[in-house]
Backbone as JSON Lines, residues from 0, in Angstrom:
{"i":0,"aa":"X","n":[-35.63,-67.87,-70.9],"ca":[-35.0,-66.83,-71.68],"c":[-33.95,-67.41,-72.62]}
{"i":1,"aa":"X","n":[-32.95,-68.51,-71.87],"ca":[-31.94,-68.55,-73.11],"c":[-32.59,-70.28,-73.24]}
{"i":2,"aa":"X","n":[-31.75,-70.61,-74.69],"ca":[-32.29,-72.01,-75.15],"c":[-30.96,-72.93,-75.0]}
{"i":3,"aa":"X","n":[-31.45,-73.86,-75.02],"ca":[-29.63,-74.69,-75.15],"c":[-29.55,-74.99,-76.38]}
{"i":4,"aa":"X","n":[-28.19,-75.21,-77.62],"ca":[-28.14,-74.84,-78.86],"c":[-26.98,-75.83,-78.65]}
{"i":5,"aa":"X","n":[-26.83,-77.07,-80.16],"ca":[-25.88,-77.52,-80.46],"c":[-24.89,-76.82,-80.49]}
{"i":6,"aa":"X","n":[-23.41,-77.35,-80.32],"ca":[-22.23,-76.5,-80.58],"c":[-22.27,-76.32,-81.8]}
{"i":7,"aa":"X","n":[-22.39,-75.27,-82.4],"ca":[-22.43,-74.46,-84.28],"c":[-20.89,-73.58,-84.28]}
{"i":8,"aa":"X","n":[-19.81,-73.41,-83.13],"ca":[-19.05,-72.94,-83.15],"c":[-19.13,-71.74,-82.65]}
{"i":9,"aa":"X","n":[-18.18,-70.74,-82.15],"ca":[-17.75,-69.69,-82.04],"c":[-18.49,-68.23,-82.02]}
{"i":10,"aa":"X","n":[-18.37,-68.91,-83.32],"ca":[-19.11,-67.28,-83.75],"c":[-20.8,-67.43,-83.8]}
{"i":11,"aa":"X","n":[-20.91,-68.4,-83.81],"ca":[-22.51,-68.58,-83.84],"c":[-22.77,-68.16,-81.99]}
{"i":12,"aa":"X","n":[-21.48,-68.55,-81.12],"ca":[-22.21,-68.7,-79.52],"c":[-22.24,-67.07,-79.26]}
{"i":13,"aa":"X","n":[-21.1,-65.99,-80.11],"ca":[-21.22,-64.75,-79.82],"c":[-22.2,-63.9,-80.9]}
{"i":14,"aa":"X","n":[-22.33,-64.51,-81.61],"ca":[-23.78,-64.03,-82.4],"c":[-25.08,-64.42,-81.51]}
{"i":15,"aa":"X","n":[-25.18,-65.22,-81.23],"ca":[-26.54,-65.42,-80.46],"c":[-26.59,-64.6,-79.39]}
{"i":16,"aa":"X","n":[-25.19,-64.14,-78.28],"ca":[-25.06,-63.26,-77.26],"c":[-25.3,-61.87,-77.85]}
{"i":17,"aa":"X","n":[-24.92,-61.67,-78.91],"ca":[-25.16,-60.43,-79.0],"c":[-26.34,-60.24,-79.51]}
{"i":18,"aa":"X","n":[-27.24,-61.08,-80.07],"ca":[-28.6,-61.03,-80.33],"c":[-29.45,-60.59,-79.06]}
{"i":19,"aa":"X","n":[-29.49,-61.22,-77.62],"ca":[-29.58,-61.31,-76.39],"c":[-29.19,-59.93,-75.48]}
{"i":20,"aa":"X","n":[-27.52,-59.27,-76.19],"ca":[-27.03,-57.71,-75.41],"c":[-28.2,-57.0,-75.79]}
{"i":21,"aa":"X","n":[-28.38,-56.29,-74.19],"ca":[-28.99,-54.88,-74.49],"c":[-27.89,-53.49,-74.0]}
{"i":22,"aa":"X","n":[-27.05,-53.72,-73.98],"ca":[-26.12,-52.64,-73.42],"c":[-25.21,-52.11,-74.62]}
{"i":23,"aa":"X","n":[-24.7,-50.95,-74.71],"ca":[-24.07,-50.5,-75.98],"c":[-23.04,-51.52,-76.14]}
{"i":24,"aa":"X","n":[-22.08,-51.63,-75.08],"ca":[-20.78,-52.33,-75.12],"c":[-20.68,-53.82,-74.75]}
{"i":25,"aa":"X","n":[-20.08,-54.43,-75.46],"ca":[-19.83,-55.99,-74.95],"c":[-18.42,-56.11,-74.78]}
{"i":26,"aa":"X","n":[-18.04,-57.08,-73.94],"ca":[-16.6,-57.61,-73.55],"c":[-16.73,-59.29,-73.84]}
{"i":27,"aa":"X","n":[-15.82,-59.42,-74.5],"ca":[-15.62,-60.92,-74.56],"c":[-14.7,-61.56,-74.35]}
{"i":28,"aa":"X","n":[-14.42,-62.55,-73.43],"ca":[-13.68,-63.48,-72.86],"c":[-13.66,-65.11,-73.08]}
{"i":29,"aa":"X","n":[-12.75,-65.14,-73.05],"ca":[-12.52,-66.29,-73.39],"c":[-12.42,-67.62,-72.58]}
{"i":30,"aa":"X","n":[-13.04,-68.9,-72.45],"ca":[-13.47,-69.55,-71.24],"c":[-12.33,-69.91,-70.56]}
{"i":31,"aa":"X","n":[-10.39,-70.04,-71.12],"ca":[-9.41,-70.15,-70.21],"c":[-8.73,-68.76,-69.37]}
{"i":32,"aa":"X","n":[-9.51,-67.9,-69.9],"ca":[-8.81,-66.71,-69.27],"c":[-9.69,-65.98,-68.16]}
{"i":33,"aa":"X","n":[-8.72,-65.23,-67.48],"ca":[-9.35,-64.53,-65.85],"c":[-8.94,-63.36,-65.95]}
{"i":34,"aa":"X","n":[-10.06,-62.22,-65.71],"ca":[-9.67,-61.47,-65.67],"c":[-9.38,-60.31,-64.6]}
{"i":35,"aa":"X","n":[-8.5,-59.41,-64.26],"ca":[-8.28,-58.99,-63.02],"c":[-9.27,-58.25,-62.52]}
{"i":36,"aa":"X","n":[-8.69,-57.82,-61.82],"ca":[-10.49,-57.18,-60.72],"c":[-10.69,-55.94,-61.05]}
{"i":37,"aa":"X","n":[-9.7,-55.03,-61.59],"ca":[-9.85,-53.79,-62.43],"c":[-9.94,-54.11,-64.16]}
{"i":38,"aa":"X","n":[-10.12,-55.07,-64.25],"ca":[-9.65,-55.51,-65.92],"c":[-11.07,-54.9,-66.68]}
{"i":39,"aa":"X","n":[-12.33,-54.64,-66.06],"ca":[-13.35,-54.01,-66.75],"c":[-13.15,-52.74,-66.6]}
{"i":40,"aa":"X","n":[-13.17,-52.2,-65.8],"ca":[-12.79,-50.94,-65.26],"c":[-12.04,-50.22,-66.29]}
{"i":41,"aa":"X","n":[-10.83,-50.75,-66.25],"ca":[-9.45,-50.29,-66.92],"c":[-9.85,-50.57,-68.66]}
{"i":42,"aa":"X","n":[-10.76,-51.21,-69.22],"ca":[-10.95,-51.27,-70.59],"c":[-12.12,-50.42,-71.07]}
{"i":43,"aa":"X","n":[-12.91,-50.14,-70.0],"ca":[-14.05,-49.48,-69.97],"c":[-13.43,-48.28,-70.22]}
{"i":44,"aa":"X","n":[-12.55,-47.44,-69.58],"ca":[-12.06,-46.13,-69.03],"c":[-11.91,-45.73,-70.76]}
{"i":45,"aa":"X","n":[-11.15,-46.79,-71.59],"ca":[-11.07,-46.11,-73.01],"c":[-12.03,-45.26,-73.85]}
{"i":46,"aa":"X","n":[-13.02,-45.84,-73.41],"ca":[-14.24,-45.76,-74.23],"c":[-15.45,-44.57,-73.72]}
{"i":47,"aa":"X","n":[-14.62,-44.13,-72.05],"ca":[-15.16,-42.89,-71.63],"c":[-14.2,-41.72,-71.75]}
{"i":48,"aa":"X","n":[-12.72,-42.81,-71.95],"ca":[-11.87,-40.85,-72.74],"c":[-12.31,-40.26,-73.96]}
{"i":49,"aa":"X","n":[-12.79,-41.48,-74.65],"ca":[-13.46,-40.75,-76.13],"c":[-14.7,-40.62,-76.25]}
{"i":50,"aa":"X","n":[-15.43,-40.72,-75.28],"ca":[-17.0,-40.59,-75.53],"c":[-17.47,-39.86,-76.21]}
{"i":51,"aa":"X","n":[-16.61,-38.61,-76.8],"ca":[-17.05,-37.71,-77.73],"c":[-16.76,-38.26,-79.43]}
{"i":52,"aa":"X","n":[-16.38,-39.34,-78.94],"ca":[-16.13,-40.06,-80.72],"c":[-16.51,-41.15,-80.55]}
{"i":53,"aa":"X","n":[-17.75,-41.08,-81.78],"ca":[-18.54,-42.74,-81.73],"c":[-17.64,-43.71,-82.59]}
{"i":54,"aa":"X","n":[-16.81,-42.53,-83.29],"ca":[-15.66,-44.21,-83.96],"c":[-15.0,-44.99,-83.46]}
{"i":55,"aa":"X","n":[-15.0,-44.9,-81.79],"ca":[-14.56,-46.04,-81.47],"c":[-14.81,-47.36,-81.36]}
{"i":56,"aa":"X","n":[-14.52,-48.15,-82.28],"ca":[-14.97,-49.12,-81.87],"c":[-15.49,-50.54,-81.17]}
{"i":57,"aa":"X","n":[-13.4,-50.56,-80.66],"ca":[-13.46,-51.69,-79.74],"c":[-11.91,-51.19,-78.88]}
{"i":58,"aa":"X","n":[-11.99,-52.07,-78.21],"ca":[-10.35,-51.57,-77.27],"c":[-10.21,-53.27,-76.66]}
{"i":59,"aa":"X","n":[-8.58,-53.71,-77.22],"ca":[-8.56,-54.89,-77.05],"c":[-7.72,-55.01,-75.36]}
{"i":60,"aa":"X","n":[-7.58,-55.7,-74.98],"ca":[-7.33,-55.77,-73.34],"c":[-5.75,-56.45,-73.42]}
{"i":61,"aa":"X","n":[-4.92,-56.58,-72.48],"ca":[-3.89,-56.5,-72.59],"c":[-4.02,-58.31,-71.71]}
{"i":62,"aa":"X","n":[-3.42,-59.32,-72.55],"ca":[-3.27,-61.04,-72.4],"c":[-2.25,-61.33,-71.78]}
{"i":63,"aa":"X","n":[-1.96,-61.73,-70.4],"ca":[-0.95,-62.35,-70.08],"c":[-0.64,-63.8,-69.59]}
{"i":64,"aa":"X","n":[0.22,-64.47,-69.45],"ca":[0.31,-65.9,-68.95],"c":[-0.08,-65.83,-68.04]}
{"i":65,"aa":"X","n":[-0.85,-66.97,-67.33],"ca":[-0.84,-66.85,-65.74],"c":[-0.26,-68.58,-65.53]}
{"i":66,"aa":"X","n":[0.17,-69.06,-66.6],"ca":[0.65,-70.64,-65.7],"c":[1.98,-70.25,-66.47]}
{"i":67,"aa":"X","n":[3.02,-69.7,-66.6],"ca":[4.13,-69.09,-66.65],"c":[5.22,-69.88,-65.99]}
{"i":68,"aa":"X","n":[4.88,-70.42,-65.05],"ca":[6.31,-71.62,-64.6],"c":[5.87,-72.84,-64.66]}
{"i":69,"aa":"X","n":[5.3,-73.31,-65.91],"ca":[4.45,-74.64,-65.45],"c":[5.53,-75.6,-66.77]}
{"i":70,"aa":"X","n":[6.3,-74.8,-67.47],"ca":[7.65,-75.42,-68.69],"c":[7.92,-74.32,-69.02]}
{"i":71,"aa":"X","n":[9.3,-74.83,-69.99],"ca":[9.86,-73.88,-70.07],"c":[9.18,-73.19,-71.67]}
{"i":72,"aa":"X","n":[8.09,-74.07,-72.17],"ca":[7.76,-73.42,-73.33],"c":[6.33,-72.28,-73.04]}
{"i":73,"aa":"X","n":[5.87,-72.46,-71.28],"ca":[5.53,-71.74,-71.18],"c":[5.75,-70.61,-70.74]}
{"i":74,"aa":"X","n":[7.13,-70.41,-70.4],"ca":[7.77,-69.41,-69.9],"c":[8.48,-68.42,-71.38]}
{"i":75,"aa":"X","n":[8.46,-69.15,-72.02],"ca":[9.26,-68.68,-73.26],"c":[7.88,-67.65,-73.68]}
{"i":76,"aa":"X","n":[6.49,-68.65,-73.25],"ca":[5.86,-67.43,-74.35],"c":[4.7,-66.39,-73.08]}
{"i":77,"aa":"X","n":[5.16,-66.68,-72.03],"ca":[5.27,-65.66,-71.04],"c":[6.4,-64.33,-71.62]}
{"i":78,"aa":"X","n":[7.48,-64.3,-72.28],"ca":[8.08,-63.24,-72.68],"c":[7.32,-62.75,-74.13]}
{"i":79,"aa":"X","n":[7.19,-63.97,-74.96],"ca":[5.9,-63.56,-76.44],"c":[5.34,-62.99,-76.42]}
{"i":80,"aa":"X","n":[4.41,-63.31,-75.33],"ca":[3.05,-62.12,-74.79],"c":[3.51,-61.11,-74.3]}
{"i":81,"aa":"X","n":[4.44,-60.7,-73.74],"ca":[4.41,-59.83,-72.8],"c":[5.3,-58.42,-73.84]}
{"i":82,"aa":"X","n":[6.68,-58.77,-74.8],"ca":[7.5,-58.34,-75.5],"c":[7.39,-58.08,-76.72]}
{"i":83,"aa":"X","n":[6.54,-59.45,-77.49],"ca":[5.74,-59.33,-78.9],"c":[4.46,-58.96,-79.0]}
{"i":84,"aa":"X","n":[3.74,-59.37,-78.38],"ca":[2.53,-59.17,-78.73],"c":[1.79,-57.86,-78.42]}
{"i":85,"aa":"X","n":[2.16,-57.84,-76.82],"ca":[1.52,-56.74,-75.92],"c":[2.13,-55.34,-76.37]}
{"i":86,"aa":"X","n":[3.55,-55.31,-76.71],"ca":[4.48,-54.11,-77.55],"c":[3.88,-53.68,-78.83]}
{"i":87,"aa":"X","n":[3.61,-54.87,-79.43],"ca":[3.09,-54.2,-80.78],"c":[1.71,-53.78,-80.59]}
{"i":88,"aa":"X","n":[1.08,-54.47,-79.96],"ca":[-0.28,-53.53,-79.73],"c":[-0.23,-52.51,-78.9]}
{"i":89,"aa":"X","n":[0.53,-52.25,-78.21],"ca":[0.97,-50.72,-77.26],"c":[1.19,-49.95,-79.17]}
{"i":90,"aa":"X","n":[2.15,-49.98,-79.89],"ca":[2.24,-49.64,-80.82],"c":[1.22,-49.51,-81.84]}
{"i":91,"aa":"X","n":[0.68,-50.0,-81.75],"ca":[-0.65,-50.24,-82.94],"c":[-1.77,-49.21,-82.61]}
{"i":92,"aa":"X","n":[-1.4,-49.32,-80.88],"ca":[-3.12,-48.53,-80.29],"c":[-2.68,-46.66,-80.37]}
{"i":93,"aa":"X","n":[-1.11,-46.72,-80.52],"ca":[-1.2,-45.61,-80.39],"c":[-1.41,-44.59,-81.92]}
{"i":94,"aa":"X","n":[-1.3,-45.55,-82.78],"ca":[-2.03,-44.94,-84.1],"c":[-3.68,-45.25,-83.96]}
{"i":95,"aa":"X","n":[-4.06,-45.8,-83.23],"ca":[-5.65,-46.1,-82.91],"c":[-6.39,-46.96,-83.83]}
{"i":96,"aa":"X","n":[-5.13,-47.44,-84.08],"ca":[-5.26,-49.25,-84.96],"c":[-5.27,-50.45,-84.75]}
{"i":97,"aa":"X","n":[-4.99,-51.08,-83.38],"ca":[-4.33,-52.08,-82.73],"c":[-5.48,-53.07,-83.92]}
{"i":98,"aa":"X","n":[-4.51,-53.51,-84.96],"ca":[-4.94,-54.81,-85.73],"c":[-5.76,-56.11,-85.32]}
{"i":99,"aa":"X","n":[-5.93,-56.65,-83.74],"ca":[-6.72,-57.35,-83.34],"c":[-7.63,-56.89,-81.82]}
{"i":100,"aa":"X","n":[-8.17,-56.41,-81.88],"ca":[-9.29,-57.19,-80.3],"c":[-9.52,-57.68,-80.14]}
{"i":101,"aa":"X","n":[-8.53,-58.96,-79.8],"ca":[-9.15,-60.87,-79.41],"c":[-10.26,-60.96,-78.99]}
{"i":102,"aa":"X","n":[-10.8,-62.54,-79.23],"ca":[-11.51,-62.5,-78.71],"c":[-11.54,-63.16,-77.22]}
{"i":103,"aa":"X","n":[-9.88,-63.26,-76.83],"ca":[-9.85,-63.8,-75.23],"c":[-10.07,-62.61,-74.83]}
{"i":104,"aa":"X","n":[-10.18,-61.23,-74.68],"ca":[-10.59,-60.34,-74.07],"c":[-10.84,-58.72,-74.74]}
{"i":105,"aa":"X","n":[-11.79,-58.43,-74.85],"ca":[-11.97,-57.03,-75.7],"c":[-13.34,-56.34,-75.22]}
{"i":106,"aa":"X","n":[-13.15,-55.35,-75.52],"ca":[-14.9,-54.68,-75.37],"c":[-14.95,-53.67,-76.47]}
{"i":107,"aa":"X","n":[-15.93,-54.0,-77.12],"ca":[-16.77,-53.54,-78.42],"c":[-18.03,-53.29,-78.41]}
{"i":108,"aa":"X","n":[-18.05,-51.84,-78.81],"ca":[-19.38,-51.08,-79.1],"c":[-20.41,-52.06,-80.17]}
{"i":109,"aa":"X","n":[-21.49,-51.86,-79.45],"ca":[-22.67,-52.7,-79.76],"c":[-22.47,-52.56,-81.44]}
{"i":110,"aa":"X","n":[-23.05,-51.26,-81.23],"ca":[-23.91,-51.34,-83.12],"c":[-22.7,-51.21,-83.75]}
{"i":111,"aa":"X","n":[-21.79,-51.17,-83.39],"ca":[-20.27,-51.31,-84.84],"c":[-20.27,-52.71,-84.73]}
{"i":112,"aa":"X","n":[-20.57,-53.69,-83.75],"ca":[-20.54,-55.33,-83.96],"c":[-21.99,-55.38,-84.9]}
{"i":113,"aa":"X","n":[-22.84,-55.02,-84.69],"ca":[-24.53,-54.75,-85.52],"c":[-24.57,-54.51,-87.21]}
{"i":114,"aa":"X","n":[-23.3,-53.5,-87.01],"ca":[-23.31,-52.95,-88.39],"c":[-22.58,-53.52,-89.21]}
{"i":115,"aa":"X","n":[-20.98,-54.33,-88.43],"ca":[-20.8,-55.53,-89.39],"c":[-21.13,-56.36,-90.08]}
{"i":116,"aa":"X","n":[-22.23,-56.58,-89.33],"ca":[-23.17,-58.2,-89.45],"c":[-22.33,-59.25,-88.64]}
{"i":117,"aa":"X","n":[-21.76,-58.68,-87.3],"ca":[-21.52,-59.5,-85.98],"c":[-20.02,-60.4,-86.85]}
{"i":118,"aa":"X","n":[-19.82,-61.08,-85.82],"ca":[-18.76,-62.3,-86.5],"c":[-19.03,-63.13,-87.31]}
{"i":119,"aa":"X","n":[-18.29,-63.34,-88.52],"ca":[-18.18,-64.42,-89.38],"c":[-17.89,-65.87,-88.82]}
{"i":120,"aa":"X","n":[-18.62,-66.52,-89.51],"ca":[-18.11,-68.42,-89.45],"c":[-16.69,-68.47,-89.41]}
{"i":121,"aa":"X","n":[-15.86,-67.76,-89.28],"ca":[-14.57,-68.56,-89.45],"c":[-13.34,-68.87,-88.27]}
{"i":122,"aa":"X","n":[-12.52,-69.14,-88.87],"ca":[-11.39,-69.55,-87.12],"c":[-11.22,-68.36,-86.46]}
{"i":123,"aa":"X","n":[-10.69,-66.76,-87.49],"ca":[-10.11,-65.94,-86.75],"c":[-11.09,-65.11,-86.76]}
{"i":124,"aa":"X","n":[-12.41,-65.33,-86.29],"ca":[-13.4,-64.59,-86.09],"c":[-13.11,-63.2,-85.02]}
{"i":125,"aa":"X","n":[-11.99,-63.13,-84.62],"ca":[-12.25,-61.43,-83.9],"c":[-11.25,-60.9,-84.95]}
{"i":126,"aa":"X","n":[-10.09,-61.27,-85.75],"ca":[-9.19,-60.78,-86.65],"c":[-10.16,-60.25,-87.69]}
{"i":127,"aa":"X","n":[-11.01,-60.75,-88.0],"ca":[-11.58,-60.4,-89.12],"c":[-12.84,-59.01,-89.24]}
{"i":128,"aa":"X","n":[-13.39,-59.21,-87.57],"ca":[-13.85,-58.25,-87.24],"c":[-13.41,-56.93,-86.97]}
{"i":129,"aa":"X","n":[-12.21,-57.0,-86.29],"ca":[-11.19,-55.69,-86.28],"c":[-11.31,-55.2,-87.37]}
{"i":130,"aa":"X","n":[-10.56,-55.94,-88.32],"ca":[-10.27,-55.48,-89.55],"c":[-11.58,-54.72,-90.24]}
{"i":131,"aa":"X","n":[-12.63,-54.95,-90.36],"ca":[-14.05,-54.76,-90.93],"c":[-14.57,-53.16,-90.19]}
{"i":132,"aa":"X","n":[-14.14,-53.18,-88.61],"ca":[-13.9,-52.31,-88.03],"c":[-12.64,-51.06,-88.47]}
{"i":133,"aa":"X","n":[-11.6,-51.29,-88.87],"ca":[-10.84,-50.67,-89.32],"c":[-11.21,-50.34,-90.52]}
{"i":134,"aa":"X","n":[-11.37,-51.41,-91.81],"ca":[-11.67,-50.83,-93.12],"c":[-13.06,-49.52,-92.93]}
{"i":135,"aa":"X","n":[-13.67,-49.52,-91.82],"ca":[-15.05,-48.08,-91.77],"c":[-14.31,-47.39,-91.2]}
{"i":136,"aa":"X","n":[-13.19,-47.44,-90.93],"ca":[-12.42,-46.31,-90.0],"c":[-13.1,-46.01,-88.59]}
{"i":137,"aa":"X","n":[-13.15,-46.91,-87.94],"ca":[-13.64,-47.02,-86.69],"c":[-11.81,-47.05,-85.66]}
{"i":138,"aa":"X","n":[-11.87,-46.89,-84.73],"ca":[-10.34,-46.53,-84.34],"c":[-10.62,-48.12,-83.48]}
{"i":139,"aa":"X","n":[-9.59,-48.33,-83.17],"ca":[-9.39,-49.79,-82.07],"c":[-7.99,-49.3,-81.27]}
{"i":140,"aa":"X","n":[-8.63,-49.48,-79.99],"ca":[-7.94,-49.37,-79.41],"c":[-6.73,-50.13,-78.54]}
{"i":141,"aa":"X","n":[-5.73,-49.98,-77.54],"ca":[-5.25,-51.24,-76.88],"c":[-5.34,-50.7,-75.4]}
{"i":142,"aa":"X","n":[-5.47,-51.22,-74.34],"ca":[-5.45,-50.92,-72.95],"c":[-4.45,-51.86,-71.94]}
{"i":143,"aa":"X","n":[-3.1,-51.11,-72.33],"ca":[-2.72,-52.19,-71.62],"c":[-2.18,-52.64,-70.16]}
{"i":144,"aa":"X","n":[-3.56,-51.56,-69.36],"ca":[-3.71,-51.88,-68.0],"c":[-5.27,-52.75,-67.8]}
{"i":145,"aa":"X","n":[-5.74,-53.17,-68.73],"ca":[-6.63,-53.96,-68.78],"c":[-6.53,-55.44,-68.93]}
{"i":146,"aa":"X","n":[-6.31,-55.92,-67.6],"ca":[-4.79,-56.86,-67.98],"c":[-5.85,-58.19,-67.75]}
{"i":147,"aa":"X","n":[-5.98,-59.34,-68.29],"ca":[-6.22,-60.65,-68.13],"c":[-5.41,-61.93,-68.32]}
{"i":148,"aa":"X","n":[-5.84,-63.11,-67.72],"ca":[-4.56,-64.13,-67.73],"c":[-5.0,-65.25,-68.32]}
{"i":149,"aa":"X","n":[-4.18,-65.76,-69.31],"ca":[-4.71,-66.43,-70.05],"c":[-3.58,-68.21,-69.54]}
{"i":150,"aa":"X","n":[-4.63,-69.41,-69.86],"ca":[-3.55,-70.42,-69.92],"c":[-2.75,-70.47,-71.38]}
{"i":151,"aa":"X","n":[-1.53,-70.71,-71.53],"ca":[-0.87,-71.2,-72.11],"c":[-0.5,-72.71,-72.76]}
{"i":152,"aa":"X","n":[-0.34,-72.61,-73.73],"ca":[-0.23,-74.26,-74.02],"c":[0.93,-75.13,-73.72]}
{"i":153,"aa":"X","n":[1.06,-76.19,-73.07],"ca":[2.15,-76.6,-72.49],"c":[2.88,-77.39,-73.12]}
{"i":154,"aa":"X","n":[2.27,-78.13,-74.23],"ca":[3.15,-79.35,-75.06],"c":[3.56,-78.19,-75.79]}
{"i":155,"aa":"X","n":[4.29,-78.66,-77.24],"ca":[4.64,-78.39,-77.94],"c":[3.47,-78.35,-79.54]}
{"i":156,"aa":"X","n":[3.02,-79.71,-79.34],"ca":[1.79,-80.21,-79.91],"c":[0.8,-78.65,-79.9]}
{"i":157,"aa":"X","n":[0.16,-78.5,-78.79],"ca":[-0.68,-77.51,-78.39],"c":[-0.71,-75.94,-78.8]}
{"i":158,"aa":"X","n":[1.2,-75.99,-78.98],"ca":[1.45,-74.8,-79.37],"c":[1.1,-74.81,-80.51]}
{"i":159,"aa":"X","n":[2.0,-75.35,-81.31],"ca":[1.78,-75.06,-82.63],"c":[0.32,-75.48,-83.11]}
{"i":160,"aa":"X","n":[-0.67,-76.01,-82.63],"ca":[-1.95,-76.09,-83.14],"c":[-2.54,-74.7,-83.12]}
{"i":161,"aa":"X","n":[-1.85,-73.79,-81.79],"ca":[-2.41,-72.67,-81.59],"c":[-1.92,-71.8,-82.9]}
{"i":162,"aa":"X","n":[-0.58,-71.52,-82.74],"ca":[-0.32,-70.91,-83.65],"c":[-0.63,-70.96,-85.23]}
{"i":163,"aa":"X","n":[-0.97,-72.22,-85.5],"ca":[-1.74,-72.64,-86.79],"c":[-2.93,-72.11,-86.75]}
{"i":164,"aa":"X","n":[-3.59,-72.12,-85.88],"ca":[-5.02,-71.14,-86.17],"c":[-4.81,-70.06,-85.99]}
{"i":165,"aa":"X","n":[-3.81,-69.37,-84.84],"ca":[-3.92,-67.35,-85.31],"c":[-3.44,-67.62,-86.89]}
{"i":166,"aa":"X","n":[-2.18,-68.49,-87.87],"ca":[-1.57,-68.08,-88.91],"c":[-3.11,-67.9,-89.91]}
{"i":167,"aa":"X","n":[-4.09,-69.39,-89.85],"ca":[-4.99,-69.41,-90.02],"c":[-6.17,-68.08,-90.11]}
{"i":168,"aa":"X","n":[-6.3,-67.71,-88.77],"ca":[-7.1,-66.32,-88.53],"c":[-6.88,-65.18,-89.55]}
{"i":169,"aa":"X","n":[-5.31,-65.19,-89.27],"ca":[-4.62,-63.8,-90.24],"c":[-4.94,-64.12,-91.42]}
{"i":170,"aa":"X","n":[-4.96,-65.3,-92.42],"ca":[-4.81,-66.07,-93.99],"c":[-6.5,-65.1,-94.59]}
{"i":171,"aa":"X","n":[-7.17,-65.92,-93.15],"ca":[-8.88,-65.38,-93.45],"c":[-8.98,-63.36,-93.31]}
{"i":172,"aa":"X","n":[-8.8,-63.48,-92.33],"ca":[-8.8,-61.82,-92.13],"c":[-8.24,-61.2,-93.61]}
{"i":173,"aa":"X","n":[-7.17,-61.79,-94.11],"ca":[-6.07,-61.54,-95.74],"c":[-7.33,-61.42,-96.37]}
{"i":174,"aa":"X","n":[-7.7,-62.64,-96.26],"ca":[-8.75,-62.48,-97.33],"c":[-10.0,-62.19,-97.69]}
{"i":175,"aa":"X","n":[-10.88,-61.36,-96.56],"ca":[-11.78,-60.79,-96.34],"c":[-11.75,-59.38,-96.82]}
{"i":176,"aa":"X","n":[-10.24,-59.13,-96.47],"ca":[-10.05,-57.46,-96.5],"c":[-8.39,-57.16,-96.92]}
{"i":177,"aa":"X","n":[-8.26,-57.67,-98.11],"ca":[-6.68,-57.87,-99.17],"c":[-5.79,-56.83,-98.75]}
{"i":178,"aa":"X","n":[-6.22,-55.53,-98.96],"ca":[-5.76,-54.39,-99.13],"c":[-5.32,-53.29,-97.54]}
{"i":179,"aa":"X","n":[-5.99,-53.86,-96.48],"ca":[-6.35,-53.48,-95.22],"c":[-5.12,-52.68,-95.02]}
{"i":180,"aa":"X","n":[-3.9,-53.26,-94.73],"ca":[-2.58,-52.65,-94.42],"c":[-2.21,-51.38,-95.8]}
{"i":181,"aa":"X","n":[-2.42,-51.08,-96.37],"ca":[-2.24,-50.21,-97.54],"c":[-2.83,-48.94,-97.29]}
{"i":182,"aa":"X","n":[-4.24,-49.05,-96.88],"ca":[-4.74,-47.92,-96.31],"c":[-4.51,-46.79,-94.98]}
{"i":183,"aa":"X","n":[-3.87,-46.07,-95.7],"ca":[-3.83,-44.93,-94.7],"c":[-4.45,-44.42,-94.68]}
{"i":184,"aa":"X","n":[-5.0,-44.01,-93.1],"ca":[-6.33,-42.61,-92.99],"c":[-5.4,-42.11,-91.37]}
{"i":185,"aa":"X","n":[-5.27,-40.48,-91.78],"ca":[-4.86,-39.8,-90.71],"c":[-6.17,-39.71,-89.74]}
{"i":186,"aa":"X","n":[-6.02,-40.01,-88.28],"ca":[-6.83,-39.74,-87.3],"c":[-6.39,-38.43,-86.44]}
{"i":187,"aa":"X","n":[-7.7,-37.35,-86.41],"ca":[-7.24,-36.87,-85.62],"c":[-7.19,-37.01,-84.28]}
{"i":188,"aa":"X","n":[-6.62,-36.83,-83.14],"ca":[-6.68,-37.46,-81.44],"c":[-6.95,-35.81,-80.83]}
């Protein structure tokens, strides 16, 4: 059934999976992160409060540290995640916008990934999809009892490589879809 395939990157390994889904919804995870034992459950539940609206399109899952005392730069962004990131997407979801559904953990309706034309070649391949999702006015959601644990980067080195590719992700997402933040569309709930 499946073939073994040079590494082509990213988006090629979740394009081929979703070539392969037969189920409406996919969740995608990311190979350092774990997710809790209700963490499907609890992301799933979004997508059966609105079952009466097919615009939903994805509901991103709520990322936390799990090596959190391992330095102190991972403890620092044990509060990042938890204060910046996870806050503003509590904020984001409750306009039914949350700007990313990573791809360390999310679940997204089949044919709105179908109707994109799946993920793009590029670094911030789930940023860009949100967004593509948002510009059709598809709602995104955040769940943030849908909790998974992600490693953290421990050098300093590591960090900022990371953070160079979300700045990266966002630059591409900019430029896929210029105007994205400008658009207002009232949802009704």
């Amino acid at each position: 059934m499946f073939q073994h395939k040079t590494n082509q990157g990213k988006s090629n390994a979740l394009n081929t999976g979703l070539g392969y889904a037969s189920y409406e919804y996919l969740v995608t995870v990311d190979a350092d992160t774990l997710l809790h034992s209700k963490a499907l459950r609890n992301i799933m539940s979004r997508f059966r409060k609105e079952e009466r609206d097919k615009k939903v399109g994805a509901v991103a899952g709520s990322i936390m540290i799990s090596n959190t005392k391992q330095s102190w730069l991972t403890r620092l962004q044990t509060w990042d995640y938890f204060l910046g990131i996870a806050a503003l997407k509590r904020q984001q979801g409750i306009y039914e916008s949350t700007l990313v559904a990573q791809g360390a953990f999310s679940a997204m309706r089949k044919e709105v990934i179908t109707e994109l034309g799946g993920w793009q070649s590029v670094v911030g391949e789930d940023i860009v999809l949100t967004w593509g999702m948002l510009r059709q006015n598809y709602r995104v959601f955040f769940e943030s009892t849908a909790l998974a644990y992600t490693q953290a980067p421990v050098s300093l080195y590591a960090f900022f490589r990371q953070r160079k590719r979300w700045a990266r992700g966002m630059i591409e997402a900019f430029r896929t879809y210029p105007n994205i933040l400008f658009r207002c569309k009232d949802h009704q709930t």
